[in-house]
Legacy VTK file of the C-alpha trace (Angstrom):
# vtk DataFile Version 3.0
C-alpha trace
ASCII
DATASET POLYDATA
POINTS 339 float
2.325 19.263 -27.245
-1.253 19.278 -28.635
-1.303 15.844 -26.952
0.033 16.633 -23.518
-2.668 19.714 -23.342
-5.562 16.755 -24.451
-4.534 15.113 -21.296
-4.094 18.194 -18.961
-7.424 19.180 -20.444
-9.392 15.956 -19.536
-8.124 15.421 -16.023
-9.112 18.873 -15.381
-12.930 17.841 -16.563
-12.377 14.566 -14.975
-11.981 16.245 -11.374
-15.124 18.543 -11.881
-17.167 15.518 -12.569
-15.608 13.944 -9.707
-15.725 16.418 -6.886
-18.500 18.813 -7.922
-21.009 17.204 -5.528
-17.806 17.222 -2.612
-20.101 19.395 -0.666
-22.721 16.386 0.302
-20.482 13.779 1.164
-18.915 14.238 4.603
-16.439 12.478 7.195
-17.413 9.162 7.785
-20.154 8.369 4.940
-17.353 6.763 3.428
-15.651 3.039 3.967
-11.945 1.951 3.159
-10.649 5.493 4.579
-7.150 3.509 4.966
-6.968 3.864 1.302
-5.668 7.720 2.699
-3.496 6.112 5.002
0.114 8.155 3.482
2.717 5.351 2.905
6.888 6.202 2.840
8.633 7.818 5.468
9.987 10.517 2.995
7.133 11.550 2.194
4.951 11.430 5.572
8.064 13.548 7.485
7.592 16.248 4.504
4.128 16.543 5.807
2.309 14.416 2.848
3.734 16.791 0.211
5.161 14.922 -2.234
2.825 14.451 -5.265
5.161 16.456 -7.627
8.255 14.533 -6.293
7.096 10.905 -6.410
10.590 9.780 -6.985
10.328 6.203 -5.551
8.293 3.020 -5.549
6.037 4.513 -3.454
4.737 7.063 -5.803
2.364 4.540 -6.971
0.180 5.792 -3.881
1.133 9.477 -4.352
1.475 10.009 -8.482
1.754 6.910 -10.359
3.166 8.823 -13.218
6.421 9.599 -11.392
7.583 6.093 -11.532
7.804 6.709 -15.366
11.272 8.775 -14.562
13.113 5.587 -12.270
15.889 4.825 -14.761
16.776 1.447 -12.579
14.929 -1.494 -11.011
13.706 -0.142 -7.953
12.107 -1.749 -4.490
10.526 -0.029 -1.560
9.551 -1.645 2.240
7.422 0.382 4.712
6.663 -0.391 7.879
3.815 2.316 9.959
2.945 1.811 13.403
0.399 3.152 13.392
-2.116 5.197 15.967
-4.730 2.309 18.038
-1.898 -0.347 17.593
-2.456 -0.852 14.228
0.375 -2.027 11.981
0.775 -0.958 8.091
2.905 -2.420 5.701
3.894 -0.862 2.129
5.797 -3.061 -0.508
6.529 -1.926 -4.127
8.500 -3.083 -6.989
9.031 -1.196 -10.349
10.575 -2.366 -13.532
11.249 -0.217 -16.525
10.305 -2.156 -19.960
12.057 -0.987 -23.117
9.273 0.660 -25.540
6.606 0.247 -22.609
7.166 2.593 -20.056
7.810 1.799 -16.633
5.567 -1.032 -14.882
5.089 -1.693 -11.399
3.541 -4.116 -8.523
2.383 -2.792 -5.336
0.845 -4.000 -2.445
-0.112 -2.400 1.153
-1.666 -4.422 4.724
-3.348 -3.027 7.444
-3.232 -5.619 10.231
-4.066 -5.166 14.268
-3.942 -7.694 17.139
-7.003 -10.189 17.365
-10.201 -9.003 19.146
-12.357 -10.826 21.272
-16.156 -11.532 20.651
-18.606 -9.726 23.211
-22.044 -10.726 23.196
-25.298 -9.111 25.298
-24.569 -12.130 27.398
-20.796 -11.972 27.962
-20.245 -8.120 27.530
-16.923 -8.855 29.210
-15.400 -10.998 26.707
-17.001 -14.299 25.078
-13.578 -16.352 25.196
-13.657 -16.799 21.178
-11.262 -14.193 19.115
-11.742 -13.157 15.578
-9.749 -11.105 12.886
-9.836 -8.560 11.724
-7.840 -6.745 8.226
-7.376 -4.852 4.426
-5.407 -5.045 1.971
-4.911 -3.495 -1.314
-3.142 -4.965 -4.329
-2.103 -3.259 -7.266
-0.590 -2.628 -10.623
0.612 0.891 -12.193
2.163 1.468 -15.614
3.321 5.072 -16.487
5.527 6.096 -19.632
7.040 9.757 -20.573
5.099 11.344 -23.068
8.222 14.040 -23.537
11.418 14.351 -21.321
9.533 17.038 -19.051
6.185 15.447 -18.904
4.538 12.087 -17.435
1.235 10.470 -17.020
1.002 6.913 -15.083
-2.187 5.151 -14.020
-2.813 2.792 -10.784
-5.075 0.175 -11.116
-5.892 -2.398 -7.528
-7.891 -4.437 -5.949
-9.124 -3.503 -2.198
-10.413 -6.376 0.347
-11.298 -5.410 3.731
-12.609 -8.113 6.418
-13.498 -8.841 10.021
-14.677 -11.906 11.080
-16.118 -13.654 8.785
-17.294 -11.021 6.725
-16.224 -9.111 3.939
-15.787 -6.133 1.340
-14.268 -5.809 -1.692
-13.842 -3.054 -4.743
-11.994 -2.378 -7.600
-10.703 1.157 -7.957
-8.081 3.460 -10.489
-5.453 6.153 -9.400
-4.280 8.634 -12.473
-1.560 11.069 -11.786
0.648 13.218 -14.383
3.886 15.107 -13.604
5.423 18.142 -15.327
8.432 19.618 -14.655
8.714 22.984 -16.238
11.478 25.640 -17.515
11.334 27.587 -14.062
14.130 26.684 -12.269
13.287 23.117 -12.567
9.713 23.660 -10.746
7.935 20.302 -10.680
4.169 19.796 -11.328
1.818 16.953 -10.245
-1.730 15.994 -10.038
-3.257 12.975 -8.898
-6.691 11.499 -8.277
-6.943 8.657 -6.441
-9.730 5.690 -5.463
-12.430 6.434 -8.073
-13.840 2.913 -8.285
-16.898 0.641 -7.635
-18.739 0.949 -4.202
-17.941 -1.642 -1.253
-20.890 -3.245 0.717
-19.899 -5.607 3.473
-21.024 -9.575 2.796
-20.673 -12.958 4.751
-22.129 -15.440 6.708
-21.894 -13.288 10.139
-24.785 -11.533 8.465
-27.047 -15.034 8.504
-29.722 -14.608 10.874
-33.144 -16.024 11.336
-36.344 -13.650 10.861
-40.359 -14.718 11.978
-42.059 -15.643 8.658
-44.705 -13.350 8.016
-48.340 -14.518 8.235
-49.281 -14.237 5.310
-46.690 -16.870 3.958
-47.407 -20.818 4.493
-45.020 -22.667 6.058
-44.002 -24.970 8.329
-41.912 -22.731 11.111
-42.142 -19.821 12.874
-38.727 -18.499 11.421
-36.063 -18.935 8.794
-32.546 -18.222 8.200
-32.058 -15.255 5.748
-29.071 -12.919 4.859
-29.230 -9.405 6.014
-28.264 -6.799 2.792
-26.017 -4.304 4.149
-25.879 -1.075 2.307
-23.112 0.313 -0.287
-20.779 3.157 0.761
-18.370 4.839 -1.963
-14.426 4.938 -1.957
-12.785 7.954 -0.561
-11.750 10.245 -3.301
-8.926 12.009 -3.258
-7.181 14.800 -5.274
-3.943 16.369 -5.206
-2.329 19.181 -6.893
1.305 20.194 -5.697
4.387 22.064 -6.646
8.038 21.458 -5.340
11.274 22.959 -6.371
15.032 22.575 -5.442
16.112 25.683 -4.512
19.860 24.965 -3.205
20.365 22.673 -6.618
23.849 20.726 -4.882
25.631 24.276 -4.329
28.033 23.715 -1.113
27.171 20.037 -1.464
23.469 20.795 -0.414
19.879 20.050 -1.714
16.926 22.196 -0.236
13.296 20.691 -1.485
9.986 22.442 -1.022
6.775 21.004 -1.766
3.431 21.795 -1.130
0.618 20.094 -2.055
-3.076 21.268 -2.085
-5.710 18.122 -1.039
-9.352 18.072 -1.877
-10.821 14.651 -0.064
-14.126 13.743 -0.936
-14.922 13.231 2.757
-13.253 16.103 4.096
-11.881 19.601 4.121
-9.437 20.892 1.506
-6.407 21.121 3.140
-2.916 22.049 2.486
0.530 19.793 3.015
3.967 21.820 3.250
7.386 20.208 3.544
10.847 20.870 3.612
13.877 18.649 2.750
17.632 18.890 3.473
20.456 17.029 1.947
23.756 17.020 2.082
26.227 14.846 -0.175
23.480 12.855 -1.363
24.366 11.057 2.092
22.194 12.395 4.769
18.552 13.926 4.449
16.476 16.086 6.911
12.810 16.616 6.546
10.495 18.198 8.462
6.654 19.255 7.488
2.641 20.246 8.142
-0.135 17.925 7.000
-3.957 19.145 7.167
-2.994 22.664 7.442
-6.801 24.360 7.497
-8.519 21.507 8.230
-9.752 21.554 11.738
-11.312 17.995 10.850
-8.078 16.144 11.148
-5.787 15.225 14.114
-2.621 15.491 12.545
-0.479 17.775 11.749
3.311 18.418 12.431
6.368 15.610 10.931
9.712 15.191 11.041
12.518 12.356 9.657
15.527 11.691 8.073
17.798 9.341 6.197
20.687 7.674 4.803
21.586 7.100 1.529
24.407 4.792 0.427
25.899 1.810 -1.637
25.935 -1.913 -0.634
27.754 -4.277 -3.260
26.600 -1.417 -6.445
23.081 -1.042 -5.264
22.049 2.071 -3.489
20.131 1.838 -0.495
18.123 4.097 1.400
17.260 3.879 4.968
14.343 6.531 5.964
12.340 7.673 9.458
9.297 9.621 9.209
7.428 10.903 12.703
3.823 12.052 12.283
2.019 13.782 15.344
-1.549 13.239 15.755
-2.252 15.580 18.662
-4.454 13.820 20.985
-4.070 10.457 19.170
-0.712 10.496 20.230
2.021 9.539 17.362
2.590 7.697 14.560
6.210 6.047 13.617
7.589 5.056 10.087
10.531 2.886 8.738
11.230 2.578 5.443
13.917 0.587 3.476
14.489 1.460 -0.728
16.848 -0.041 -3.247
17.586 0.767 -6.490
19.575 -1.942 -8.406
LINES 1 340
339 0 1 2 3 4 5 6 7 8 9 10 11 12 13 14 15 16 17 18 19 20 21 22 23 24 25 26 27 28 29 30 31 32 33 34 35 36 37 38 39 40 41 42 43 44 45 46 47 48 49 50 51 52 53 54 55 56 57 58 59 60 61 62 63 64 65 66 67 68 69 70 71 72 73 74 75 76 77 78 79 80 81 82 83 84 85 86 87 88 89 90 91 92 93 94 95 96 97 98 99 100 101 102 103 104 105 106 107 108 109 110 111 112 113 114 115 116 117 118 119 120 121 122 123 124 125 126 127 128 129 130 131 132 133 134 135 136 137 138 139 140 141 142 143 144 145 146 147 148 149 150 151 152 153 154 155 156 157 158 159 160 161 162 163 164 165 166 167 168 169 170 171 172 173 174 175 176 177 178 179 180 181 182 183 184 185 186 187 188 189 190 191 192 193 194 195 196 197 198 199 200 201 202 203 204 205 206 207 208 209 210 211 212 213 214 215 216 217 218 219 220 221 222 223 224 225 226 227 228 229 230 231 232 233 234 235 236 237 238 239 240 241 242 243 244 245 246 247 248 249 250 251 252 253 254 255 256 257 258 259 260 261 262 263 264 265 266 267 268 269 270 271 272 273 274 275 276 277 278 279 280 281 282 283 284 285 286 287 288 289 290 291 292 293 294 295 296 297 298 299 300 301 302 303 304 305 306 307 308 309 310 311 312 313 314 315 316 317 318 319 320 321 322 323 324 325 326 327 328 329 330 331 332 333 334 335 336 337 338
C-alpha cells in the first residue's frame, strides 16, 4: 500500500512540474498535435471519456496501465476518416507474459491524398506532387501492482514528413488505474507525450545564400541548410472516473465516465459519456468532448456495437460519430478480438 501511495504521490509532482507553466504555451505553438488525435470508436462515441475504462488495445493511447487487466491475447483495428480528407489508422496488439505483466505493440498513421507543388511561378499547380504523413510507433508494458490497482507506461517513436523533409521525437505516456470499494468506481490518470522536442530537417531546406563580403571566395553564393526552429510535444493530462451503475441487472450495463483534460496547448476541458449494453451483445454510446472549451470544434458523439463469438474468439465490431460543428464530421470503424 505504502508502494501504491509512492506512485500516486510522484505522478501527482510529476504533473505540477509538467503543467505549471500551461499558462504560456498556447494553441498552435506546438507540432505533432495528431498525437491528440482520440483513437477507438468506443471511446470517441463516449465523448473521449474513457481513461478509467481503458479496457482494450487501445488503451495504450488513453491509460497504458489498463492493458495490465486483459486476461487474453487481444488485437484492435481502427479506421478514422477523418475531417480535411484525412485518413487515420490505429493497430494494437497486447500479450500478457507470465511474471511480467502485460506487454504490448502499437502503432497509429495519419495519411491524406498527394498534394501538388505551387510555386510563385505556377501558383496554379506546378504539375509535380509530393507526400505528405506521421506516424507513431510504440511499445507499452503495464503489470498489477494489487488486484484493484495498475500502473502501465507507453514508450514510441513519432515521425512526421512532407516532402522531403522531416521530424522526428521520442516521447513516454504513464497512466495508473484504481478501481476502488465504491460500488466498483474506477480511477485513472494519464499523462501523455512528454518527450524530446521535434524540429523539421531535409534537403527541401537546401538553399543558396550571397556570401558575405567579408568572406573570400570564389562565387557570389553557396548552398547552405536553413535551421528551422524546435517546437515541444503536446502534453496532455487526464484524470477521469467511470462507474457501472446498472451492474447486468435485467441483462443491462449502464457506464458513465467523465474525464477531466488539461492540454498543454489548450483549455481544460471536460469529456462525459454514457454507455448502454444489453446481453453483452449490443452497446449504445453517446457523449460530449471539449465541454468548456470554446477553443475546440468538437463536441457531441454517438456509436454503437456488436459483440460476439467467431470459432471461440470474441469479436467486437464498433461505430463512433464525432461532430465537429463547422468542420463538418468525423466517422470511426473499429474491429477488436480477443483470442
Amino acid at each position: 500500500m505504502r508502494y501504491i501511495t509512492f506512485v500516486f504521490y510522484s505522478l501527482l509532482i510529476l504533473c505540477t512540474g509538467l503543467f505549471g507553466q500551461a499558462d504560456l504555451t498556447k494553441t498552435g505553438t506546438t507540432v505533432a498535435n495528431y498525437l491528440n488525435i482520440d483513437v477507438g470508436s468506443r471511446a470517441i462515441a463516449m465523448g473521449g471519456s474513457f481513461v478509467s475504462i481503458a479496457n482494450d488495445a487501445s488503451a495504450m493511447y488513453w491509460n497504458p496501465a489498463g492493458i495490465a487487466r486483459l486476461e487474453n491475447n487481444s488485437a484492435l483495428f481502427c479506421h478514422t476518416k477523418w475531417i480535411a480528407d484525412i485518413d487515420i489508422n490505429f493497430v494494437g496488439l497486447t500479450v500478457p507474459v507470465q511474471g511480467l505483466g502485460t506487454v504490448g505493440v502499437n502503432a497509429k498513421f495519419i495519411s491524406m491524398d498527394r498534394m501538388e507543388k505551387t510555386t510563385i511561378d505556377n501558383p496554379d499547380g506546378s504539375g509535380e506532387f509530393f507526400d505528405a504523413g506521421s506516424y507513431i510507433m510504440g511499445l507499452s508494458l503495464a503489470r498489477e501492482l494489487t488486484n484493484n490497482f495498475a500502473i502501465g507506461a507507453n514508450f514510441k517513436y513519432i515521425n512526421e514528413s512532407i516532402y522531403n523533409s522531416n521530424a522526428s521525437a521520442i516521447a513516454f505516456d504513464i497512466g495508473t488505474l484504481f478501481t476502488t470499494p465504491f460500488n466498483g468506481l474506477q480511477i485513472g490518470m494519464s499523462i501523455s507525450n512528454y518527450g524530446t522536442k521535434m524540429r523539421m530537417e531535409g534537403k527541401d531546406l537546401l538553399t543558396q545564400i550571397r556570401v558575405d563580403d567579408q568572406y573570400n571566395g570564389t562565387s557570389e553564393t553557396t548552398n547552405a541548410y536553413l535551421k528551422t526552429d524546435e517546437f515541444d510535444l503536446p502534453l496532455m493530462f487526464r484524470f477521469g472516473i467511470s462507474m457501472d451503475v446498472l451492474k447486468g441487472k435485467g441483462k443491462s450495463n449502464l457506464l458513465l465516465s467523465a474525464d477531466a483534460l488539461h492540454p498543454s496547448n489548450s483549455s481544460e476541458c471536460l469529456n462525459l459519456g454514457l454507455e448502454y449494453v444489453y446481453n453483452h451483445f449490443f452497446a449504445l454510446r453517446t457523449g460530449y468532448n471539449s465541454l468548456f472549451n470554446e477553443e475546440l470544434n468538437t463536441g457531441f458523439s454517438i456509436g454503437g456495437g456488436l459483440i460476439f463469438s467467431v470459432a471461440g474468439t470474441k469479436m467486437i465490431l464498433d461505430y463512433g460519430y464525432q461532430d465537429f460543428n463547422e468542420l463538418l464530421d468525423a466517422q470511426m470503424f473499429t474491429l477488436g478480438m480477443n483470442f
